[in-house]
PDB file of N, CA, C and O in Angstrom:
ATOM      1  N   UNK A   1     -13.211  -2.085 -25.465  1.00  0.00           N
ATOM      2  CA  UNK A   1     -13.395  -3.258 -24.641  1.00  0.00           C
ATOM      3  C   UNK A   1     -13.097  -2.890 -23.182  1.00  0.00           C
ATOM      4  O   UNK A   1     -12.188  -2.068 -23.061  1.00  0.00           O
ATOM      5  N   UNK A   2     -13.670  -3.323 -22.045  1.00  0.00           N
ATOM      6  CA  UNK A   2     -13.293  -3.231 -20.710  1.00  0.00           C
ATOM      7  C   UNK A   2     -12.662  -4.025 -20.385  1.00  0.00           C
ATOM      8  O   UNK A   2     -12.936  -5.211 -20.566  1.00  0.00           O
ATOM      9  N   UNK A   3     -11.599  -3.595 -19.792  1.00  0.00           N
ATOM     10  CA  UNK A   3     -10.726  -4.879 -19.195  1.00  0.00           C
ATOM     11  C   UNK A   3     -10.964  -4.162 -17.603  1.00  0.00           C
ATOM     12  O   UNK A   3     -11.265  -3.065 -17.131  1.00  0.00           O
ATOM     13  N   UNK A   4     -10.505  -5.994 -16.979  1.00  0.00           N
ATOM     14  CA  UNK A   4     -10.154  -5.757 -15.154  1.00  0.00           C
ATOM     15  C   UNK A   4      -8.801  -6.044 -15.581  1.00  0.00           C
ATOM     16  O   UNK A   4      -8.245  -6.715 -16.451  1.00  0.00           O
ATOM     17  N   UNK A   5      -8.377  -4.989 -14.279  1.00  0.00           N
ATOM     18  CA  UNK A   5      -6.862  -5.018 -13.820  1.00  0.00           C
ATOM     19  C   UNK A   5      -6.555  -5.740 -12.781  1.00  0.00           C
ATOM     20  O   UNK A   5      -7.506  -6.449 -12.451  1.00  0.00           O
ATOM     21  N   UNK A   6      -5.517  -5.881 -12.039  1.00  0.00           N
ATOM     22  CA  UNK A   6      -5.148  -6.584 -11.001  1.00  0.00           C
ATOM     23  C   UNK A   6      -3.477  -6.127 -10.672  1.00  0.00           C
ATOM     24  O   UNK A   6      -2.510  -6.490 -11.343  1.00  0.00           O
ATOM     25  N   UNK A   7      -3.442  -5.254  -9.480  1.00  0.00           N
ATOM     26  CA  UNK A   7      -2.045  -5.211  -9.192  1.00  0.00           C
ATOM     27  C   UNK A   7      -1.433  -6.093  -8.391  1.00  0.00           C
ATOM     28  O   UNK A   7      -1.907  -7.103  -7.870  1.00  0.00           O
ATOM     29  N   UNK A   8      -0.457  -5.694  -8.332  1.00  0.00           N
ATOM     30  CA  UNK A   8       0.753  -6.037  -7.338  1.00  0.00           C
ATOM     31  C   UNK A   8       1.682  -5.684  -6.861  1.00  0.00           C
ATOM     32  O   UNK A   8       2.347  -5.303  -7.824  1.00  0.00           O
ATOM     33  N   UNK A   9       2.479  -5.459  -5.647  1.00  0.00           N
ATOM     34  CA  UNK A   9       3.464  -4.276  -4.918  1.00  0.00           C
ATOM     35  C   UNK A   9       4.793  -5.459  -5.154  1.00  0.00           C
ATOM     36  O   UNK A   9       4.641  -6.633  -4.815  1.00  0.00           O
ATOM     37  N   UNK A  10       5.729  -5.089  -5.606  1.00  0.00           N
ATOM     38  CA  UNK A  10       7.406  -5.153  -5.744  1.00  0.00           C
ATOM     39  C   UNK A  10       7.942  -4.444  -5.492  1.00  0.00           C
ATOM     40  O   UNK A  10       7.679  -3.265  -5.730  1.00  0.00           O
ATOM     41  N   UNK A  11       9.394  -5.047  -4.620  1.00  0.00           N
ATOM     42  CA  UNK A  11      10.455  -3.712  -4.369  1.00  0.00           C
ATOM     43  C   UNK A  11      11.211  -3.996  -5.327  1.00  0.00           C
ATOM     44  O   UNK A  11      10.812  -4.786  -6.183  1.00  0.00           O
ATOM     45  N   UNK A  12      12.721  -3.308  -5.424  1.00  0.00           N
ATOM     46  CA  UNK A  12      13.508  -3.137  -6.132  1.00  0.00           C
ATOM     47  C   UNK A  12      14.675  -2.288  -5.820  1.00  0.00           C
ATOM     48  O   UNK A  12      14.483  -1.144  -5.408  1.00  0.00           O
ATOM     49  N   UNK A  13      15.772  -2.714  -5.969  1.00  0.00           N
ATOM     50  CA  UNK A  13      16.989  -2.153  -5.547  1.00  0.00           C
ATOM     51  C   UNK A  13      18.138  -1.768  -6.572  1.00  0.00           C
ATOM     52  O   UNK A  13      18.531  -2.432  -7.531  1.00  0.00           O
ATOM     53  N   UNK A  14      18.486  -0.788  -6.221  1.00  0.00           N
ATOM     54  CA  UNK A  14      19.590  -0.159  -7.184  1.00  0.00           C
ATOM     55  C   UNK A  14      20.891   0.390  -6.395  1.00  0.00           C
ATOM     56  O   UNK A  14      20.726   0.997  -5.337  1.00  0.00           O
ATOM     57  N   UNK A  15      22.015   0.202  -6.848  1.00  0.00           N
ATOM     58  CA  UNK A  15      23.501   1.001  -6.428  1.00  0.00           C
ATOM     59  C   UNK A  15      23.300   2.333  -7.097  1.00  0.00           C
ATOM     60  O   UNK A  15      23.933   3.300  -6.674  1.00  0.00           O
ATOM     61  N   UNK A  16      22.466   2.459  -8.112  1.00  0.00           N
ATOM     62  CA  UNK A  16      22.329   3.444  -9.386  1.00  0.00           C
ATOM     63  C   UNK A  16      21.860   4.586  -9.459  1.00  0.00           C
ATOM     64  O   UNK A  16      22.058   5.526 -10.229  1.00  0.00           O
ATOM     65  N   UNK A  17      20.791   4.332  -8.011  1.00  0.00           N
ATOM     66  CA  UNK A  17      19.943   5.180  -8.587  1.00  0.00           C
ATOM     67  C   UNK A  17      18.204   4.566  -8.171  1.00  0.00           C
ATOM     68  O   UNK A  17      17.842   3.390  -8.128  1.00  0.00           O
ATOM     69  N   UNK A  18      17.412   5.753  -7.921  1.00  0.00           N
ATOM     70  CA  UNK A  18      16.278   5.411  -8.107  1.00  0.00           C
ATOM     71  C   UNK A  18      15.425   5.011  -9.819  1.00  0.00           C
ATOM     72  O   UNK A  18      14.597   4.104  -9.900  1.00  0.00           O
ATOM     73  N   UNK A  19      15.642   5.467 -10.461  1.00  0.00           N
ATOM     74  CA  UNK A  19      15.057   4.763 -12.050  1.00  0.00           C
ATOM     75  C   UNK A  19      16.334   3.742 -12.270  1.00  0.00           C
ATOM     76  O   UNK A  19      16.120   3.032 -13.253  1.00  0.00           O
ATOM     77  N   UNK A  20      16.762   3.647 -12.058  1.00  0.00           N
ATOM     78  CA  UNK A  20      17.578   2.211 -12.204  1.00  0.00           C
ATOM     79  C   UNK A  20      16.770   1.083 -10.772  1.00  0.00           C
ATOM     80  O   UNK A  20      16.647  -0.135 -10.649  1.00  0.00           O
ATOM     81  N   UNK A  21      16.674   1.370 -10.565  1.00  0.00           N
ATOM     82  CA  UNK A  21      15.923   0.512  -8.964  1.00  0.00           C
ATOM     83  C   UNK A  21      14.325   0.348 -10.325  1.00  0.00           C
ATOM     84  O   UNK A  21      13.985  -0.472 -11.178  1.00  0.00           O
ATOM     85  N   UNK A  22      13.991   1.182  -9.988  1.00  0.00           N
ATOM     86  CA  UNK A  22      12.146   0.880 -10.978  1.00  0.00           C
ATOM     87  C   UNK A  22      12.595   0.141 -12.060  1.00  0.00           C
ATOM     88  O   UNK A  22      11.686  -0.661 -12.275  1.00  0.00           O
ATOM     89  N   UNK A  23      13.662  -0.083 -13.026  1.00  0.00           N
ATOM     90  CA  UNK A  23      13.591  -0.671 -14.279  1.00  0.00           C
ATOM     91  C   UNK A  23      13.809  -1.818 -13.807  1.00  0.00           C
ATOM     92  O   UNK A  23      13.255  -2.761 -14.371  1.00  0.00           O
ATOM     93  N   UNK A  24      14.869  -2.140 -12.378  1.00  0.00           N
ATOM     94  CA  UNK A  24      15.441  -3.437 -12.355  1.00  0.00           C
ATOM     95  C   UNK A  24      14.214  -4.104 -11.885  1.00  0.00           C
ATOM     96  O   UNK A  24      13.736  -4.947 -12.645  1.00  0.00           O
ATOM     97  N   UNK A  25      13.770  -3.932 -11.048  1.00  0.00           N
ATOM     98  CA  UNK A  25      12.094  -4.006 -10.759  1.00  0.00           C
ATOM     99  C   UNK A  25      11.086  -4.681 -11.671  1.00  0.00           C
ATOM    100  O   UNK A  25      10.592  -5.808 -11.629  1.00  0.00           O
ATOM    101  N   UNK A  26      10.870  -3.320 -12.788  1.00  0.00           N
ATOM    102  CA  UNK A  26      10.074  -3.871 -13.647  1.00  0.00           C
ATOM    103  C   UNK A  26      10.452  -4.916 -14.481  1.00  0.00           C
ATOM    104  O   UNK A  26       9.682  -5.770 -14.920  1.00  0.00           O
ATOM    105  N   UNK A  27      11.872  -4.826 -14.737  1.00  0.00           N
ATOM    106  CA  UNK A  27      12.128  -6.129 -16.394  1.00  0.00           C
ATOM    107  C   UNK A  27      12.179  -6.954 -15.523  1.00  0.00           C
ATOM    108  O   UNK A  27      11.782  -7.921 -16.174  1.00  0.00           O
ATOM    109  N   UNK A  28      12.531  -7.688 -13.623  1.00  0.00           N
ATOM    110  CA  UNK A  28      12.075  -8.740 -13.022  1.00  0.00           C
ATOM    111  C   UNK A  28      10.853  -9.305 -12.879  1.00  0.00           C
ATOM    112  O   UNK A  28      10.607 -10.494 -13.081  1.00  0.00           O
ATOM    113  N   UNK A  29       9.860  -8.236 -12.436  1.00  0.00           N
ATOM    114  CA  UNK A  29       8.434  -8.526 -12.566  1.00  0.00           C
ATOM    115  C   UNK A  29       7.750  -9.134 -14.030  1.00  0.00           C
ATOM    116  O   UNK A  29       6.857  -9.980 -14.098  1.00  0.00           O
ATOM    117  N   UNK A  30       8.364  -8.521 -15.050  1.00  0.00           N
ATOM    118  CA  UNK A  30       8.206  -8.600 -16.822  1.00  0.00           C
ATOM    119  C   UNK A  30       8.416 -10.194 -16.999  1.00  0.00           C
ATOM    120  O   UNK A  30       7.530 -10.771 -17.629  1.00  0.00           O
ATOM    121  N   UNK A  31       9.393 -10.895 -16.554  1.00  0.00           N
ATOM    122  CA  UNK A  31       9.528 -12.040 -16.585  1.00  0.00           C
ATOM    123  C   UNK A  31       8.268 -13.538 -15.984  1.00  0.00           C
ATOM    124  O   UNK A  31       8.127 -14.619 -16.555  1.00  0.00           O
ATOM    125  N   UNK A  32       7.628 -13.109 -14.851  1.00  0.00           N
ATOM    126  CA  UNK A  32       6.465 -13.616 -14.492  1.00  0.00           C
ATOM    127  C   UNK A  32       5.565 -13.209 -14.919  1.00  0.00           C
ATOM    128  O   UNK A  32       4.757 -14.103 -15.172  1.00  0.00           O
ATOM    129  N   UNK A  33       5.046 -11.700 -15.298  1.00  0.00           N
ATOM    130  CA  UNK A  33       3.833 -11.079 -14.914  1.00  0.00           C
ATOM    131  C   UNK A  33       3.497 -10.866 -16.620  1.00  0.00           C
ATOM    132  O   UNK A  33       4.287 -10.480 -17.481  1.00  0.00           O
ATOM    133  N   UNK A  34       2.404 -11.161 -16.741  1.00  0.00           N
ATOM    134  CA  UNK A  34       2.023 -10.919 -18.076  1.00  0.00           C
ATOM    135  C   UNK A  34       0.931  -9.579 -18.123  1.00  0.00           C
ATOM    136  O   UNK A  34       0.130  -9.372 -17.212  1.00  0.00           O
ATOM    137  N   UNK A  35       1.043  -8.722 -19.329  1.00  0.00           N
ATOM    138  CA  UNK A  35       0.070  -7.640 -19.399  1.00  0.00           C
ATOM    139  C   UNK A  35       0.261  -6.395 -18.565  1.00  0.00           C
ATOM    140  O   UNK A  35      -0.589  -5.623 -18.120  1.00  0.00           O
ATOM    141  N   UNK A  36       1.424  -6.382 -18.471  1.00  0.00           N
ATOM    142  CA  UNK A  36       1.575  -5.223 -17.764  1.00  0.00           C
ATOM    143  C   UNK A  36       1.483  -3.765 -17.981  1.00  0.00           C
ATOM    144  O   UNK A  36       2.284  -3.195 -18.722  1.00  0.00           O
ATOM    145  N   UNK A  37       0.572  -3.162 -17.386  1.00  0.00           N
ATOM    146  CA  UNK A  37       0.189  -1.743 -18.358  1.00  0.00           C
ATOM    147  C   UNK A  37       0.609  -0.307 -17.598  1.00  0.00           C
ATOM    148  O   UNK A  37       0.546   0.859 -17.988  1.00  0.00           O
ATOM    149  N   UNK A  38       0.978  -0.790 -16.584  1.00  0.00           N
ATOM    150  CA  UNK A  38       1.166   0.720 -15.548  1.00  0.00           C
ATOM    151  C   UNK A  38       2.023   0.475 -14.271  1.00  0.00           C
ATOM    152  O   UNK A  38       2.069  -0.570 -13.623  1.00  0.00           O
ATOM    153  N   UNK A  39       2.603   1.479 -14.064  1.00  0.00           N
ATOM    154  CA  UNK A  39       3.146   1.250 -12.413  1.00  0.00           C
ATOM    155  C   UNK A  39       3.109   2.554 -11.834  1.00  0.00           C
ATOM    156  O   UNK A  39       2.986   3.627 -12.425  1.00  0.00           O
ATOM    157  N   UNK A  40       3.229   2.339 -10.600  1.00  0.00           N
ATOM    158  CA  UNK A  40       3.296   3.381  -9.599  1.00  0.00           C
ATOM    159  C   UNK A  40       4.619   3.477  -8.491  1.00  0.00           C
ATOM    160  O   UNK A  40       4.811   2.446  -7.845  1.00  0.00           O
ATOM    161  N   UNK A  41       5.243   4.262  -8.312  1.00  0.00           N
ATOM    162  CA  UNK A  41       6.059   4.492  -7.063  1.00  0.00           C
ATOM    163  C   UNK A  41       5.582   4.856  -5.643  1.00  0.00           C
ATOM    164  O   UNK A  41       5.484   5.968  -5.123  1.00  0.00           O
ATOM    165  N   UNK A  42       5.369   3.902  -5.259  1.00  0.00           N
ATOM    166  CA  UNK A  42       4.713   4.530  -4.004  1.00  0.00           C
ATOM    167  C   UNK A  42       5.556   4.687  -3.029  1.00  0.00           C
ATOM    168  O   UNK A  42       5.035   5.512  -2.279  1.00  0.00           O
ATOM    169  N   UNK A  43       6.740   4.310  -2.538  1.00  0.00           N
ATOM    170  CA  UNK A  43       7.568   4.428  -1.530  1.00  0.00           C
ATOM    171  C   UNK A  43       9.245   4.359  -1.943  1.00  0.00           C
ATOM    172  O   UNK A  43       9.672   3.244  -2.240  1.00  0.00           O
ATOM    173  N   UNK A  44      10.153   5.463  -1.966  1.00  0.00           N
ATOM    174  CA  UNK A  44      11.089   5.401  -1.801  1.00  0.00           C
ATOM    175  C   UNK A  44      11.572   5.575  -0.758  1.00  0.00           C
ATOM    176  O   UNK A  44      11.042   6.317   0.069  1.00  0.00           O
ATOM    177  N   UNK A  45      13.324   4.581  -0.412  1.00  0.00           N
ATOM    178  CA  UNK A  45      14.288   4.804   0.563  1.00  0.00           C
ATOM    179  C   UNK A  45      15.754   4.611   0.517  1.00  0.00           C
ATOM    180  O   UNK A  45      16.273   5.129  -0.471  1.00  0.00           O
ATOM    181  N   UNK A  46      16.395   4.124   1.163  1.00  0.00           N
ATOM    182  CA  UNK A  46      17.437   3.857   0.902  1.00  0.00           C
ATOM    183  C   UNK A  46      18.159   3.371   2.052  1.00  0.00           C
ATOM    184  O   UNK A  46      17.501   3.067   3.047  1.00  0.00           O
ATOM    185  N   UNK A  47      19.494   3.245   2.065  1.00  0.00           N
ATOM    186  CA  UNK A  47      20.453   2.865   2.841  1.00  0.00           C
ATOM    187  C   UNK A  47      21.694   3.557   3.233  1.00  0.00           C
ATOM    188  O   UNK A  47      22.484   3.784   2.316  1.00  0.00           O
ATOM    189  N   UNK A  48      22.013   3.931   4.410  1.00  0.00           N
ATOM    190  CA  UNK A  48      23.327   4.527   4.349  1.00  0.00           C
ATOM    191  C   UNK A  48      24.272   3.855   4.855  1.00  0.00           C
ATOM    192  O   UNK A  48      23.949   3.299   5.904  1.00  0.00           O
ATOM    193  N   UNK A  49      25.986   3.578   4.306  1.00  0.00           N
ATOM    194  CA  UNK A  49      26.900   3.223   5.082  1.00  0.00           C
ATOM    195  C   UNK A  49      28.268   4.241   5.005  1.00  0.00           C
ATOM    196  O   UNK A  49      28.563   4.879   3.994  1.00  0.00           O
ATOM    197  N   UNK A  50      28.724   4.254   5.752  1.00  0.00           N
ATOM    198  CA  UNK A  50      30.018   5.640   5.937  1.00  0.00           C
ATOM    199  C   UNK A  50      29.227   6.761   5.393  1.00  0.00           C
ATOM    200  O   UNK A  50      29.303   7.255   4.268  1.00  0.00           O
ATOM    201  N   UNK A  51      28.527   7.053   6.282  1.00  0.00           N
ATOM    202  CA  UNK A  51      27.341   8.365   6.133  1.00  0.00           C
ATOM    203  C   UNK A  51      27.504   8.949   4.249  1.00  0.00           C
ATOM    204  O   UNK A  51      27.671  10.131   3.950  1.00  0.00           O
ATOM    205  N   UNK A  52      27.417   7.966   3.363  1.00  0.00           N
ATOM    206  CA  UNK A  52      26.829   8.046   2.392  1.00  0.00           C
ATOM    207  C   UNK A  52      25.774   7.123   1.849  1.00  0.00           C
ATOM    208  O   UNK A  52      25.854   6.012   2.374  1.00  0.00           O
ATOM    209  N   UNK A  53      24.793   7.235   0.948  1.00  0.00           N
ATOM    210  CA  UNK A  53      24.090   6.867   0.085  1.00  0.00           C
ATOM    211  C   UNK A  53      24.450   5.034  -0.708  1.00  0.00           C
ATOM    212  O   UNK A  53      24.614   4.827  -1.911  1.00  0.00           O
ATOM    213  N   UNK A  54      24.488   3.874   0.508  1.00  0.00           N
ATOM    214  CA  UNK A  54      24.890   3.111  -0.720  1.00  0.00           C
ATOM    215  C   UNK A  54      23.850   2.013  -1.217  1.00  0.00           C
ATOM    216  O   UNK A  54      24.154   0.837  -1.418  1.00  0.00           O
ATOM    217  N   UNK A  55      22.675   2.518  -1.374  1.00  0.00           N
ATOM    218  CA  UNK A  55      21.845   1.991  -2.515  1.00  0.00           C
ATOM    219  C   UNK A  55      19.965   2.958  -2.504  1.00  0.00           C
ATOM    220  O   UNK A  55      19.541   3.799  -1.711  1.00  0.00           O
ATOM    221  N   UNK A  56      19.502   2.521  -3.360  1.00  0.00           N
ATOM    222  CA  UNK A  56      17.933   3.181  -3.656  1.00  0.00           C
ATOM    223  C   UNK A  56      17.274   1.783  -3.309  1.00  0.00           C
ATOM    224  O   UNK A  56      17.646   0.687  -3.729  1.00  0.00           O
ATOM    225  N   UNK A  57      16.186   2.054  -2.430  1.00  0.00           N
ATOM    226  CA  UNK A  57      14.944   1.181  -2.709  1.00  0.00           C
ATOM    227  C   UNK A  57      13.777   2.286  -2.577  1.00  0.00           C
ATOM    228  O   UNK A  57      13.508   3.314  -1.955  1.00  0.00           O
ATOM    229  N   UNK A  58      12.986   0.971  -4.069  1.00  0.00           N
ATOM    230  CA  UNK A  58      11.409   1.479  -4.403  1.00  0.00           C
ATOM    231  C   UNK A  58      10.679   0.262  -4.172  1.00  0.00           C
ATOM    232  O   UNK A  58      10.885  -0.906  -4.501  1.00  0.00           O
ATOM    233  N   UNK A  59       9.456   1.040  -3.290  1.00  0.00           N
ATOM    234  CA  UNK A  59       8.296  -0.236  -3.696  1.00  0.00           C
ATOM    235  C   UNK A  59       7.419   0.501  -4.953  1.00  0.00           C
ATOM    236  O   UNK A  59       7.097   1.675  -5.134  1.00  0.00           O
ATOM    237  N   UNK A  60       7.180  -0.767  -5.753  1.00  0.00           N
ATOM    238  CA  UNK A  60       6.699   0.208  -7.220  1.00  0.00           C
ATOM    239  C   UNK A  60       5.028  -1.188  -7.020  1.00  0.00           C
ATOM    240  O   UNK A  60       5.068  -2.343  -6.596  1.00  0.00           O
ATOM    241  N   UNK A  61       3.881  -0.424  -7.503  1.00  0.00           N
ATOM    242  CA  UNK A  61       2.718  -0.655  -7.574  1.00  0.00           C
ATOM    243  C   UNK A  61       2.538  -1.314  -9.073  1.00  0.00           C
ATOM    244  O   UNK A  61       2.632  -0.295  -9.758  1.00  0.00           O
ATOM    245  N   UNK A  62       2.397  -2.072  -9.723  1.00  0.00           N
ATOM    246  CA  UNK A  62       2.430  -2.670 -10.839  1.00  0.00           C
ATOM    247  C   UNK A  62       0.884  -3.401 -11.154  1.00  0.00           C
ATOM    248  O   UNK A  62       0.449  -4.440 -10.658  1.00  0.00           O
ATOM    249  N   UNK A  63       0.157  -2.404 -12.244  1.00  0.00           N
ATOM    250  CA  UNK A  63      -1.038  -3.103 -12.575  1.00  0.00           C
ATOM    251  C   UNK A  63      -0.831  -3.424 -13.437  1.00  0.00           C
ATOM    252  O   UNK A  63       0.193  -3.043 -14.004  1.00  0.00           O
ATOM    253  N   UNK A  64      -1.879  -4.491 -14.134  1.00  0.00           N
ATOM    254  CA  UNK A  64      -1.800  -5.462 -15.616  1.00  0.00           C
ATOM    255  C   UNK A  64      -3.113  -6.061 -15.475  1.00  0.00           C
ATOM    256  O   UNK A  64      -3.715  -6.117 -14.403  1.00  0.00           O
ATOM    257  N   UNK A  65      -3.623  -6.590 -16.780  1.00  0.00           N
ATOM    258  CA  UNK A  65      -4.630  -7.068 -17.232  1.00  0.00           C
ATOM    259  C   UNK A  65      -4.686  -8.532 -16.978  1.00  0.00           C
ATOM    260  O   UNK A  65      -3.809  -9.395 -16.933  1.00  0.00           O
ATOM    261  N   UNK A  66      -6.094  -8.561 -16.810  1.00  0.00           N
ATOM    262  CA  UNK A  66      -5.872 -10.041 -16.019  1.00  0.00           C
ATOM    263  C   UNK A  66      -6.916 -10.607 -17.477  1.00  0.00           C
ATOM    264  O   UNK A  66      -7.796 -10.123 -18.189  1.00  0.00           O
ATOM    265  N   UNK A  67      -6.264 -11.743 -17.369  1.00  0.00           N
ATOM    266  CA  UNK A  67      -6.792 -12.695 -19.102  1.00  0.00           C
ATOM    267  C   UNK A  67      -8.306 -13.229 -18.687  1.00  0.00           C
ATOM    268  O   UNK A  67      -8.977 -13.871 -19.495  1.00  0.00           O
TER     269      UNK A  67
END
């Protein structure tokens, strides 16, 4: 069968970690978004305070099937 897709760009933030940032991400998006079949990372960054590391952000690309 052919399906159309349809994405959408979400960020997501983690103390954790970058794959902790993408999951918190995705199981938020999971809650609205139905059919979700793929994602992408397209942009990581972050934040520094007392010249360390204190959090990850991703913008993650999220396609899904549109009904």
């Amino acid at each position: 069968m052919d399906n159309v897709y349809k994405t959408t760009e979400i960020v997501g933030s983690s103390t954790d970690g970058v794959e902790a940032a993408v999951r918190g991400a995705i199981d938020k998006a999971g809650r609205s978004l139905r059919h979700m079949r793929w994602f992408e990372v397209t942009e990581i960054r972050g934040h520094i305070e007392d010249d360390a590391v204190a959090h990850w952000q991703v913008t993650v690309k999220v396609g899904f099937t549109m009904e």
